[in-house]
Biopython code that builds the backbone (N, CA, C, O; Angstrom):
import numpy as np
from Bio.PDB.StructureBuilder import StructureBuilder

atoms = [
    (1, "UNK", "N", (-27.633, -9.506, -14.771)),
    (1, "UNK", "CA", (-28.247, -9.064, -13.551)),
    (1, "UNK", "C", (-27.640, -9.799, -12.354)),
    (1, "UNK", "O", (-27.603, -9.254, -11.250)),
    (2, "UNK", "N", (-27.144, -11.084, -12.571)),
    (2, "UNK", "CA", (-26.736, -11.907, -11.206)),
    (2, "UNK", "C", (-25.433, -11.022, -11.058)),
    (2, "UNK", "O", (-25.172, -10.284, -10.108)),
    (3, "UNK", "N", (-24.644, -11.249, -12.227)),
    (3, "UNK", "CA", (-23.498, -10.434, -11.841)),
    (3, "UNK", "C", (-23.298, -9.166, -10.984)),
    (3, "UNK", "O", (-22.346, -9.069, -10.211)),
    (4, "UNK", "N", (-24.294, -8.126, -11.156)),
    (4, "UNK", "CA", (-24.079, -7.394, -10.142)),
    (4, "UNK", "C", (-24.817, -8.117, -8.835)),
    (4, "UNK", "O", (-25.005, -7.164, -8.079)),
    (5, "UNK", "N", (-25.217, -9.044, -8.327)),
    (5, "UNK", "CA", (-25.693, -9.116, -7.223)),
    (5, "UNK", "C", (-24.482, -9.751, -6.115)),
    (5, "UNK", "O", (-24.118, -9.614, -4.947)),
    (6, "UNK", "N", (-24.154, -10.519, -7.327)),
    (6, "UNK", "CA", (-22.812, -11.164, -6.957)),
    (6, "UNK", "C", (-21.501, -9.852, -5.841)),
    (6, "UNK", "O", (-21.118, -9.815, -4.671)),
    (7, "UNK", "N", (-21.227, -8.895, -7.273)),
    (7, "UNK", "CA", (-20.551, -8.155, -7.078)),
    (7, "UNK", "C", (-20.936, -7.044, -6.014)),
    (7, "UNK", "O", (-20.131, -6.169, -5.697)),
    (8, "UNK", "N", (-22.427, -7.142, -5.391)),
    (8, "UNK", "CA", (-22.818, -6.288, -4.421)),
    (8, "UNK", "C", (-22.293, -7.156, -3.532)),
    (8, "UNK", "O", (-21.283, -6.679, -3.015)),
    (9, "UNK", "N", (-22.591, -8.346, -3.102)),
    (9, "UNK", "CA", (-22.344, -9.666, -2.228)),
    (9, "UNK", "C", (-20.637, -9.173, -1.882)),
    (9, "UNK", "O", (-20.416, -8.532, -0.854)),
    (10, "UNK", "N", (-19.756, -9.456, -2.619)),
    (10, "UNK", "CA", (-18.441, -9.230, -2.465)),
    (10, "UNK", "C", (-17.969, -8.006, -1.830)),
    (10, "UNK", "O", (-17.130, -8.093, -0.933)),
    (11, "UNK", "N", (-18.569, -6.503, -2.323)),
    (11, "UNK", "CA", (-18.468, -5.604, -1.858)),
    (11, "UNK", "C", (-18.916, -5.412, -0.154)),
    (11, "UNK", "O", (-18.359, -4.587, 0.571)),
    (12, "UNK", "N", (-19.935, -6.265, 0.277)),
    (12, "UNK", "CA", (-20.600, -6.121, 1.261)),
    (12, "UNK", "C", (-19.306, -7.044, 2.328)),
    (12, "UNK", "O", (-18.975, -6.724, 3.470)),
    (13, "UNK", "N", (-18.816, -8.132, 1.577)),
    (13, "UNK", "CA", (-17.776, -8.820, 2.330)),
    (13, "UNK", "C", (-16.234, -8.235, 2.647)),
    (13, "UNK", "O", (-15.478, -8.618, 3.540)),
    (14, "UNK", "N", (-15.955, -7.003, 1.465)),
    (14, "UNK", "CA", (-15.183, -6.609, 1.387)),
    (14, "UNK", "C", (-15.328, -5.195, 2.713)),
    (14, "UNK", "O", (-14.387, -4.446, 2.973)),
    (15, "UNK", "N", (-16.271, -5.140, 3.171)),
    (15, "UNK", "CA", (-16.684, -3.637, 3.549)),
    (15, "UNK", "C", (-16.543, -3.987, 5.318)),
    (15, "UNK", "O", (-16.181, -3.237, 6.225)),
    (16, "UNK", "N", (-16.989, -5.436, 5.357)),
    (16, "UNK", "CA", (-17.030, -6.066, 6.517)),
    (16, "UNK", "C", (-15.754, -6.506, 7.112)),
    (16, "UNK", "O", (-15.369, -6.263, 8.256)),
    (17, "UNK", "N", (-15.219, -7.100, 6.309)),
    (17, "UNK", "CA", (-13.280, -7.333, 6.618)),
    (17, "UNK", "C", (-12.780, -6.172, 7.361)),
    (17, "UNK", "O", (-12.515, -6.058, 8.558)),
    (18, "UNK", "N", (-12.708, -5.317, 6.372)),
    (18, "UNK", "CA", (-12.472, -3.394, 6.730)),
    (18, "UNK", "C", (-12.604, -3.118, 8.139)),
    (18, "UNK", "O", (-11.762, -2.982, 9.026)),
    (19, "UNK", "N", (-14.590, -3.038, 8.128)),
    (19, "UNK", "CA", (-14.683, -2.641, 8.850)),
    (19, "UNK", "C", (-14.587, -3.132, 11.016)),
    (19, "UNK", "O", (-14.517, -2.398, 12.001)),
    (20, "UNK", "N", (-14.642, -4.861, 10.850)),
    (20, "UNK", "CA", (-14.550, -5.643, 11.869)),
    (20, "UNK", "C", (-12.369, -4.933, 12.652)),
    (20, "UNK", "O", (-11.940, -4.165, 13.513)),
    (21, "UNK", "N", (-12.043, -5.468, 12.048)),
    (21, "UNK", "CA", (-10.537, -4.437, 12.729)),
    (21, "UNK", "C", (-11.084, -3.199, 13.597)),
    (21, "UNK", "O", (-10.663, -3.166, 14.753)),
    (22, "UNK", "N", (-11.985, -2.149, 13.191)),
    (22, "UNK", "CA", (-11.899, -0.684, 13.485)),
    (22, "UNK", "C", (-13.168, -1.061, 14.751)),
    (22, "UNK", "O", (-13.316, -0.317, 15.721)),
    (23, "UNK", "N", (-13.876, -2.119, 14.573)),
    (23, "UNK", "CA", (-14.854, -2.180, 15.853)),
    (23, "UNK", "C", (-13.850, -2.570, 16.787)),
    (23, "UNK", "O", (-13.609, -1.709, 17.633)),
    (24, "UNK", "N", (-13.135, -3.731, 16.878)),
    (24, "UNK", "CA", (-12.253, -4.215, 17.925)),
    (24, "UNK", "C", (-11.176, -3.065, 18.645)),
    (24, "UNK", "O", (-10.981, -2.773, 19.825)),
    (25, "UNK", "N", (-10.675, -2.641, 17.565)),
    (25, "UNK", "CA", (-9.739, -1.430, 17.879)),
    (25, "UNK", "C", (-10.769, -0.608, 18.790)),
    (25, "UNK", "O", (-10.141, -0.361, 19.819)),
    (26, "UNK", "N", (-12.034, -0.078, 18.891)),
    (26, "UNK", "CA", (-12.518, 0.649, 19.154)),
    (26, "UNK", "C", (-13.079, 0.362, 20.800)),
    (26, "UNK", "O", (-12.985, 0.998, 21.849)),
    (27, "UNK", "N", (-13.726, -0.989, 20.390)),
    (27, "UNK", "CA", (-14.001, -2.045, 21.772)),
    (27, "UNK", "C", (-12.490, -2.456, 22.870)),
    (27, "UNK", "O", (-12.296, -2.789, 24.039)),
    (28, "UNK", "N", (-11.977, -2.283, 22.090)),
    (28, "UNK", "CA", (-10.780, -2.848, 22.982)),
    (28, "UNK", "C", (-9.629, -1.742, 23.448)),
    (28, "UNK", "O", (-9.742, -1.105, 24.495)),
    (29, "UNK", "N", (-8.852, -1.639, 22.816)),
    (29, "UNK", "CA", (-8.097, -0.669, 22.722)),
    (29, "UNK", "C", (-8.403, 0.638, 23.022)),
    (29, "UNK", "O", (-7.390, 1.330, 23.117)),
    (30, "UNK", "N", (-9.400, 1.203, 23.199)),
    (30, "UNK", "CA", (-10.125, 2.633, 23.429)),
    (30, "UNK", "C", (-9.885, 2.694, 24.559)),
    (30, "UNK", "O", (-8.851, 3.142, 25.055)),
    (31, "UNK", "N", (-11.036, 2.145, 25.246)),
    (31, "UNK", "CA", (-10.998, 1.994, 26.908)),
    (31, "UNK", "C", (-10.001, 1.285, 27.704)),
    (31, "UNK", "O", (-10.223, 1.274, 28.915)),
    (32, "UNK", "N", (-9.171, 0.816, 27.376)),
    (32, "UNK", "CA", (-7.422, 0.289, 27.617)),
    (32, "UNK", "C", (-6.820, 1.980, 27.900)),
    (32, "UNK", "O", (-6.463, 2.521, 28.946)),
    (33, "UNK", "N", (-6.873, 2.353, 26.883)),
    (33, "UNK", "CA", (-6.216, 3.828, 27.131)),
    (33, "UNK", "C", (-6.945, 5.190, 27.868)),
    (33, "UNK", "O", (-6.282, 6.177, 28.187)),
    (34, "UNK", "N", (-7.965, 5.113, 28.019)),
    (34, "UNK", "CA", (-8.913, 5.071, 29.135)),
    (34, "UNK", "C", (-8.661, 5.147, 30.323)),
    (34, "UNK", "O", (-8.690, 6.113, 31.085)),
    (35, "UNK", "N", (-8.310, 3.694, 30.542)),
    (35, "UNK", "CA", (-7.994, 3.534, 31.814)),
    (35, "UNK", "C", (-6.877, 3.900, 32.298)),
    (35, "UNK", "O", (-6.543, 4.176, 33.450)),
    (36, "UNK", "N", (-6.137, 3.878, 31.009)),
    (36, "UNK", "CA", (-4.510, 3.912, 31.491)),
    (36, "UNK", "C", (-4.279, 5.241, 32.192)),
    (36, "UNK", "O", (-3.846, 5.572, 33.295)),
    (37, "UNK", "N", (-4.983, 6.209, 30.544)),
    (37, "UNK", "CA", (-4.885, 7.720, 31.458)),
    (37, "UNK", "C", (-5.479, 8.175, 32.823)),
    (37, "UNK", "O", (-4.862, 9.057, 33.421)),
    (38, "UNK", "N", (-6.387, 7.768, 33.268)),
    (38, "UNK", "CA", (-6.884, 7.840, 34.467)),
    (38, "UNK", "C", (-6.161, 7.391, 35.389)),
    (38, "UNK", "O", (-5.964, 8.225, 36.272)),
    (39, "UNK", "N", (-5.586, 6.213, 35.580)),
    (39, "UNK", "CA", (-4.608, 5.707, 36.481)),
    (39, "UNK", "C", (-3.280, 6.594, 36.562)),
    (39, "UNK", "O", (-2.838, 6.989, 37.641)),
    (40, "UNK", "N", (-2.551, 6.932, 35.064)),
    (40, "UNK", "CA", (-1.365, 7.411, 35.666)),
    (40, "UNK", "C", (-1.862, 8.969, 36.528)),
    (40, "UNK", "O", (-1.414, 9.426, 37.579)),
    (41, "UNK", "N", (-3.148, 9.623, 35.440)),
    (41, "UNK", "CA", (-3.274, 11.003, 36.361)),
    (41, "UNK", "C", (-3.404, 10.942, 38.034)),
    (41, "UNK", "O", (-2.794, 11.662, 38.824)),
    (42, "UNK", "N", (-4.384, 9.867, 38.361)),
    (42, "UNK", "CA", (-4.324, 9.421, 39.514)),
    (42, "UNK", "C", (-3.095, 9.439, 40.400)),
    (42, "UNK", "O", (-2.964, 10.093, 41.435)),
    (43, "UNK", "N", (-2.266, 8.675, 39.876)),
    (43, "UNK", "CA", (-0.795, 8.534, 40.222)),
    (43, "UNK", "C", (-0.160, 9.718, 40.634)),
    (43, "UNK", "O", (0.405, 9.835, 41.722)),
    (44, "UNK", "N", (-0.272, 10.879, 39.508)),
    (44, "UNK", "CA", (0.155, 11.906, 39.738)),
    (44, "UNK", "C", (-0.135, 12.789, 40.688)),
    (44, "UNK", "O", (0.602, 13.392, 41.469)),
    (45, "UNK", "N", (-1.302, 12.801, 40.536)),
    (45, "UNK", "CA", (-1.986, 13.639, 41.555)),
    (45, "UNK", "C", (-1.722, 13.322, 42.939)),
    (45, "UNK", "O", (-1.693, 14.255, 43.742)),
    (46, "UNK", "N", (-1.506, 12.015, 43.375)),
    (46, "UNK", "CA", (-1.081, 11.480, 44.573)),
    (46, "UNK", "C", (-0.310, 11.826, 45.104)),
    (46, "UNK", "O", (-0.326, 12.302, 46.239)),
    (47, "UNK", "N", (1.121, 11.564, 43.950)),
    (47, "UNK", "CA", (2.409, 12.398, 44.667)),
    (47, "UNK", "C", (2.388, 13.752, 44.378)),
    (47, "UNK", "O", (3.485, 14.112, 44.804)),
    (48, "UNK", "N", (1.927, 14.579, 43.997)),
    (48, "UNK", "CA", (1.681, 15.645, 44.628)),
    (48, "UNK", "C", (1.172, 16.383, 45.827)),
    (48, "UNK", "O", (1.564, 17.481, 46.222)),
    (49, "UNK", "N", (0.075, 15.490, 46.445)),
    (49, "UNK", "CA", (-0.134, 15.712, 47.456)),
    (49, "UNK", "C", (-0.468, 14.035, 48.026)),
    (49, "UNK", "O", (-1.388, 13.332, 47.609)),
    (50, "UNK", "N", (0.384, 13.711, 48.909)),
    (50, "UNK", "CA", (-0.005, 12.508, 49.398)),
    (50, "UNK", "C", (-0.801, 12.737, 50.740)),
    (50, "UNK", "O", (-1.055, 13.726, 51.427)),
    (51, "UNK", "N", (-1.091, 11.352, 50.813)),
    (51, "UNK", "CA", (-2.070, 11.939, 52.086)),
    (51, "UNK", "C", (-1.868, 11.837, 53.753)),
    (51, "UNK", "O", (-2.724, 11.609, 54.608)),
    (52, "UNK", "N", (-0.414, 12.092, 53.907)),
    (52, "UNK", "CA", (0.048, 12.068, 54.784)),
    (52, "UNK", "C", (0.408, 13.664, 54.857)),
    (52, "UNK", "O", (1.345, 13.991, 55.586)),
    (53, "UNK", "N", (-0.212, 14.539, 54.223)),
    (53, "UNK", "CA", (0.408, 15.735, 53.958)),
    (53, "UNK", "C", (0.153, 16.779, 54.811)),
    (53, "UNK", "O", (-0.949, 16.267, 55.009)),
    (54, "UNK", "N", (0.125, 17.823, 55.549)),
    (54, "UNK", "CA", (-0.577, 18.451, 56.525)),
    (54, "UNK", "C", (-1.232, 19.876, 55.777)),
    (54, "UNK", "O", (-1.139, 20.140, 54.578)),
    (55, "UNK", "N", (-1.656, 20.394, 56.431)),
    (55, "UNK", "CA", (-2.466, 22.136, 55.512)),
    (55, "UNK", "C", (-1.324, 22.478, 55.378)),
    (55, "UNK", "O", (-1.076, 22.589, 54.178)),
    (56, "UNK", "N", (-0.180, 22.789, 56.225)),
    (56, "UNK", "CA", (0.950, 23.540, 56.215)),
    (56, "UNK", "C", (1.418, 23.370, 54.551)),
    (56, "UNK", "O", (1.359, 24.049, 53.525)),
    (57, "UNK", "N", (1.951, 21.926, 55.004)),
    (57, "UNK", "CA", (2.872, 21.561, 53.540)),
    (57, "UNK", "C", (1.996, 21.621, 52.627)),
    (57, "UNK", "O", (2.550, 22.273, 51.742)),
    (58, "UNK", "N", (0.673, 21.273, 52.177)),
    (58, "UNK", "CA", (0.411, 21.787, 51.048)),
    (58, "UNK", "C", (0.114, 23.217, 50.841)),
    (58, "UNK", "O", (0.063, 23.350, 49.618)),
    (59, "UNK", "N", (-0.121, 24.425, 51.437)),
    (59, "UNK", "CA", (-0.228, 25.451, 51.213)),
    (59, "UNK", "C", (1.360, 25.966, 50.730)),
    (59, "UNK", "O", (1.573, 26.995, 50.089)),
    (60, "UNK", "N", (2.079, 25.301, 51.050)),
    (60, "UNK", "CA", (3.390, 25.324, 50.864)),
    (60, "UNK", "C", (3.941, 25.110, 49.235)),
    (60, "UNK", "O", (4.606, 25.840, 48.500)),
    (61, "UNK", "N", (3.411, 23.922, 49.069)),
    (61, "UNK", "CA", (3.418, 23.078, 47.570)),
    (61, "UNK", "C", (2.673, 24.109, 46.673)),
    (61, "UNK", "O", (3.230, 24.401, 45.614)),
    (62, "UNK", "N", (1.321, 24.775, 47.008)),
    (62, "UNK", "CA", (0.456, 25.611, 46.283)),
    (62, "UNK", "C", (1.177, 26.436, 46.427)),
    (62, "UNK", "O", (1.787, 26.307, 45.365)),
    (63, "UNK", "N", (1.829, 27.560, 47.101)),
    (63, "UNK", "CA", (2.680, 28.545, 46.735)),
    (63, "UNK", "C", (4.031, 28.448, 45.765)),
    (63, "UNK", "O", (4.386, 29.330, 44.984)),
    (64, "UNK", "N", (4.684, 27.211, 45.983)),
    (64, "UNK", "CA", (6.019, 26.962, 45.031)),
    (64, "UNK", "C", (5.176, 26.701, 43.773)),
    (64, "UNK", "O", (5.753, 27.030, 42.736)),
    (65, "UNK", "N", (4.310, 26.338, 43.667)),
    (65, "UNK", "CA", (3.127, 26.067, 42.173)),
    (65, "UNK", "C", (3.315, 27.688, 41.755)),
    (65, "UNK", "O", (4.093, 28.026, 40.863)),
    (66, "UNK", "N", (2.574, 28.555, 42.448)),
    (66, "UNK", "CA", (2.133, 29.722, 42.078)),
    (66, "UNK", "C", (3.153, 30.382, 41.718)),
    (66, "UNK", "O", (3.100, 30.907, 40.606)),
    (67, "UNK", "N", (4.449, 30.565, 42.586)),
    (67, "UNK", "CA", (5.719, 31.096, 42.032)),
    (67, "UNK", "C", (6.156, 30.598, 40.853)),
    (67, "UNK", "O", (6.549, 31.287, 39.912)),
    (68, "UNK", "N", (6.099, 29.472, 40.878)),
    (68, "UNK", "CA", (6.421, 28.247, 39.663)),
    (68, "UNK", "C", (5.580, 29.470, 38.215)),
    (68, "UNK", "O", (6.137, 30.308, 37.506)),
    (69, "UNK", "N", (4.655, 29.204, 38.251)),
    (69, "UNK", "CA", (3.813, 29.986, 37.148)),
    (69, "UNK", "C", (4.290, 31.011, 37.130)),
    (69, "UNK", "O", (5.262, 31.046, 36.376)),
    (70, "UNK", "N", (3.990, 32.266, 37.806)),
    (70, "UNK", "CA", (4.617, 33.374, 37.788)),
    (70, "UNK", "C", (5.872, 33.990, 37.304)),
    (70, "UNK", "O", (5.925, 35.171, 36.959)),
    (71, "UNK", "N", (7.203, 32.927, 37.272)),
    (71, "UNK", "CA", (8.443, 33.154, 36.682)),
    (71, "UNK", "C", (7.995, 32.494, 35.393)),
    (71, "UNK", "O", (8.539, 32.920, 34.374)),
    (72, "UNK", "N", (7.026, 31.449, 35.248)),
    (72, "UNK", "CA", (7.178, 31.360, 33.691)),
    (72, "UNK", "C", (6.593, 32.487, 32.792)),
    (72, "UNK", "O", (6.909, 33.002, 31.719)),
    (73, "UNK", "N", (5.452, 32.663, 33.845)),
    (73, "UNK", "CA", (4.601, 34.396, 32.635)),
    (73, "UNK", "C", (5.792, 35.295, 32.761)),
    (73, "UNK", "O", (5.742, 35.909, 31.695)),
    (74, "UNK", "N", (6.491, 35.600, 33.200)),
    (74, "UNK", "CA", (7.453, 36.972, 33.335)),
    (74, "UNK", "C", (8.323, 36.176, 32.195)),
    (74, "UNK", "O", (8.312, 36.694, 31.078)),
    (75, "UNK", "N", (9.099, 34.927, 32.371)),
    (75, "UNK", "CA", (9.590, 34.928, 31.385)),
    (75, "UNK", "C", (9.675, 34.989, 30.088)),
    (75, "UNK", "O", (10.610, 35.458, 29.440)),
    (76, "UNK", "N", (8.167, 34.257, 29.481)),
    (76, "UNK", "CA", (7.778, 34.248, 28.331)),
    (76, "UNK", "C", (7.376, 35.904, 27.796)),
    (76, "UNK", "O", (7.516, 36.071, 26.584)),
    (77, "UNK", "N", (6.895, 37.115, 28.597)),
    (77, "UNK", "CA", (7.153, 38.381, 28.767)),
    (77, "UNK", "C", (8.263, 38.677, 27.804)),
    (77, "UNK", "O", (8.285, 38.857, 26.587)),
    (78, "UNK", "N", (9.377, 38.669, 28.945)),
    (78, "UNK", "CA", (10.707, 38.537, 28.793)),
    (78, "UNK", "C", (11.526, 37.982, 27.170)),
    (78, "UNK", "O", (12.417, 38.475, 26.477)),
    (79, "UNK", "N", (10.810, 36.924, 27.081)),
    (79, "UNK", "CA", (11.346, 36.039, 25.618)),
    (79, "UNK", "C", (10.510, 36.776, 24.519)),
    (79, "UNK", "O", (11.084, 37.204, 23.518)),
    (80, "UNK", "N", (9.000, 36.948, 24.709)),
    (80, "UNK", "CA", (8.568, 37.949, 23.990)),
    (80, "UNK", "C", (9.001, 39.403, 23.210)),
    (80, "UNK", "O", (8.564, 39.848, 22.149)),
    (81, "UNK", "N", (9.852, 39.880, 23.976)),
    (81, "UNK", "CA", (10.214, 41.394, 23.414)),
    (81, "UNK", "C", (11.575, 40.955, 23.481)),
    (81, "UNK", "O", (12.198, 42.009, 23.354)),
    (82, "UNK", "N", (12.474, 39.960, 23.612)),
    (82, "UNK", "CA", (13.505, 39.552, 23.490)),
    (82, "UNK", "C", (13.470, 39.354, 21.822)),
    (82, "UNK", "O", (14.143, 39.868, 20.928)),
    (83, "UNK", "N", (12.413, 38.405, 21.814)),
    (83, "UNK", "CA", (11.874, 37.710, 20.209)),
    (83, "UNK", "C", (12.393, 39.147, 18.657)),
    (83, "UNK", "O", (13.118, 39.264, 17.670)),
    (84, "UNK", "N", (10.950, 40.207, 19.814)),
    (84, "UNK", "CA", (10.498, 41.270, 19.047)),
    (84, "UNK", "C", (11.707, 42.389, 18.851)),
    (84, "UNK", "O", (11.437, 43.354, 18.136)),
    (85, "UNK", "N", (12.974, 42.315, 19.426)),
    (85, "UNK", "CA", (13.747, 42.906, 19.708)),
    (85, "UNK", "C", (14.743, 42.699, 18.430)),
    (85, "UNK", "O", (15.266, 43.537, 17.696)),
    (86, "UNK", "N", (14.846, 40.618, 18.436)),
    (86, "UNK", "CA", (15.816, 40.635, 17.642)),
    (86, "UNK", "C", (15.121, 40.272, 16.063)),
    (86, "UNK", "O", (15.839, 39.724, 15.226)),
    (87, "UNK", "N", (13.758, 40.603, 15.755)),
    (87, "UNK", "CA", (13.063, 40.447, 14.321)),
    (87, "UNK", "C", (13.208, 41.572, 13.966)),
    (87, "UNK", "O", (13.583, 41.783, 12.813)),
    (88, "UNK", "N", (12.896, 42.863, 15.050)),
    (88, "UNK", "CA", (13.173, 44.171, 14.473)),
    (88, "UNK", "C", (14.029, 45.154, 14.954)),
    (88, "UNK", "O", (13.818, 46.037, 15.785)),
    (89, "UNK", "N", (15.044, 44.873, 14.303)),
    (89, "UNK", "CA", (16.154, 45.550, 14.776)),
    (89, "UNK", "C", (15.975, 47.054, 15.040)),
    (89, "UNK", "O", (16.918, 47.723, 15.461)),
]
sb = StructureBuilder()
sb.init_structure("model")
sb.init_model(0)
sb.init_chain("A")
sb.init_seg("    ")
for serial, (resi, resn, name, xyz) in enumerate(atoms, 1):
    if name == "N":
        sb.init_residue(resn, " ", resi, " ")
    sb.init_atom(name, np.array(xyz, "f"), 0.0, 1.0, " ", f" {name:<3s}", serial, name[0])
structure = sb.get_structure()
């Protein structure tokens, strides 16, 4: 009977080793990357529109965006029946 109490004891130490790594990782390291992503999006978003920017130039930036998109849907269109063109001859 001790023997298994023993061997529960060990298991319980063994479970704790394990599991202490995955709290720290979780405590630490989580919200590190967290932050990180928030900062660089931040970043990004900045130089995209900084704030020296006027309505002009960004309505400007939002249109080269919108064109921007627009040649990619036409293209992928485009690559689409390009695709379908050369699977079925």
């Amino acid at each position: 009977m001790q023997l298994c109490i023993k061997s529960e004891g060990r298991d319980r130490a063994g479970y704790s080793a394990h599991v202490i790594p995955w709290l720290i990782f979780a405590l630490v390291v989580v919200p590190l990357v967290v932050v990180a992503f928030a900062a660089a999006r931040r970043r990004t978003v900045g130089s995209e529109h900084p704030p020296s920017e006027d309505a002009d130039a960004r309505a400007r930036t939002e249109q080269e965006f919108a064109e921007a998109e627009a040649y990619e849907a036409k293209w992928r269109e485009e690559d689409k029946e390009r695709y379908r063109q050369e699977r079925f001859p």
